[in-house]
N, C-alpha and C positions, 0 to 999 in steps of 0.2 A: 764741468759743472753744467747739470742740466735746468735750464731755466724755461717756464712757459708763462706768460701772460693769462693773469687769471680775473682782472676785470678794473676796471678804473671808478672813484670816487668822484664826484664833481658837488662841487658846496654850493646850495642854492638856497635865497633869499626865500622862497615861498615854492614849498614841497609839490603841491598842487600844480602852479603853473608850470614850473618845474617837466612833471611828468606829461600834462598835457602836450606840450610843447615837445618832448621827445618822443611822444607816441605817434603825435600826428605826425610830427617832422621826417621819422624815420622806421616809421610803421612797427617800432616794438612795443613788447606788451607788458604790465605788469607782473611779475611774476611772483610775489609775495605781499600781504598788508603791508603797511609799514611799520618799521619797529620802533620802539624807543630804548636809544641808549643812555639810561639817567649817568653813565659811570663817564661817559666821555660828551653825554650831553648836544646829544644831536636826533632827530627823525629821520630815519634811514628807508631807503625805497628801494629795488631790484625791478630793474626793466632788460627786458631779454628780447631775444628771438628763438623762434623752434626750441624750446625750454632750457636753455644756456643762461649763463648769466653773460650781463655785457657791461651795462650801466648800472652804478650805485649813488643815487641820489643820495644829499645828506643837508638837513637844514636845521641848522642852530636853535635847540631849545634853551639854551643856558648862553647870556652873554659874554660868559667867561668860557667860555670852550673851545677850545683851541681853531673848531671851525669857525664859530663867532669871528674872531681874532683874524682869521684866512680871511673873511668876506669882509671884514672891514679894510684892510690894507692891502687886498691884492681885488677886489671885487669877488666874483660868482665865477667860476674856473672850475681846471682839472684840480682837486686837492689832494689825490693820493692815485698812485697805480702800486697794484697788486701784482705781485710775481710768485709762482711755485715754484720750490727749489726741490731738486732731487734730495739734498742733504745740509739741511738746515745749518747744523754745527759746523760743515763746513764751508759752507757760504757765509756766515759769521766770519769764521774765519779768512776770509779772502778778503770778506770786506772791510778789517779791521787793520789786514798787511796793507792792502792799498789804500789806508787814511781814513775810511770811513767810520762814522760814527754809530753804535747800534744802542736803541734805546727801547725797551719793553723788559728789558736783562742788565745785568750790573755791569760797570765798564767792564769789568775781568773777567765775567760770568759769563759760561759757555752755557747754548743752550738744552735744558735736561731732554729724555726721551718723551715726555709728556710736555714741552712747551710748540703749541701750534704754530704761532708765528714771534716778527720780533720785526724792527722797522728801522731804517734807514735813516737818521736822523736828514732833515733837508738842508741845514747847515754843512755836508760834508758831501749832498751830490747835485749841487748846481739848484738849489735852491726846490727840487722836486723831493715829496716824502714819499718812500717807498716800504713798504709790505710786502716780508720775505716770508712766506706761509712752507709748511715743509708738507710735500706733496703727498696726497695719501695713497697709499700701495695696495693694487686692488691685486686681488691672484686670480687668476685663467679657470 
């Protein structure tokens, strides 16, 4: 199974200071406006270096959203890391023999050729959520 690290979420109280604070601190830049996700209810930000992604800001537009929820009980943290899988379907599957719990997909539901990613329930790896993204195949 081939796995790479493709960028970490961290939930923060106020977007602004947020990125201030990362840019000065560690010289990256923003790399996109920021967006809004009305579906899962947060302000999303990308800060980078040499035009990579690295950092994904996220700050709770909706008190009910699951970020809300993160930064109330755990404070302002890492809230997600992101992984690319060689093959989705069967990293599903590995992670399902080894106990884990996957949630974007039905419990039984393998994922289709068109499902991008699909996520790690935190309940089932040590309390971290994880985003398993299926890596996209460039040709030479």
């Amino acid at each position: 199974m081939n796995t790479e690290f493709s960028y970490f979420s961290i939930a923060v109280k106020n977007l602004n200071e947020a990125t201030d604070l990362y840019t000065k601190m560690l010289g990256l830049e923003v790399m996109e406006q920021p967006e809004k996700s009305t579906e899962f209810g947060f302000l999303a930000s990308r800060l980078g270096a040499n035009g990579t992604g690295f950092l994904e800001l996220l700050e709770p537009i909706n008190e009910n959203s699951a970020v809300s929820r993160f930064i109330e009980t755990r404070g302002e943290g890492v809230y997600m890391i992101s992984l690319e899988v060689e093959n989705l379907r069967e990293t599903v599957k590995q992670v399902r023999l080894s106990g884990g719990r996957i949630t974007g997909i039905g419990e039984t539901e393998e994922p289709s050729a068109d499902t991008p990613s699909v996520w790690v329930h935190p309940m089932s790896s040590k309390g971290v959520f994880i985003e398993l993204r299926q890596a996209v195949v460039t040709s030479s």
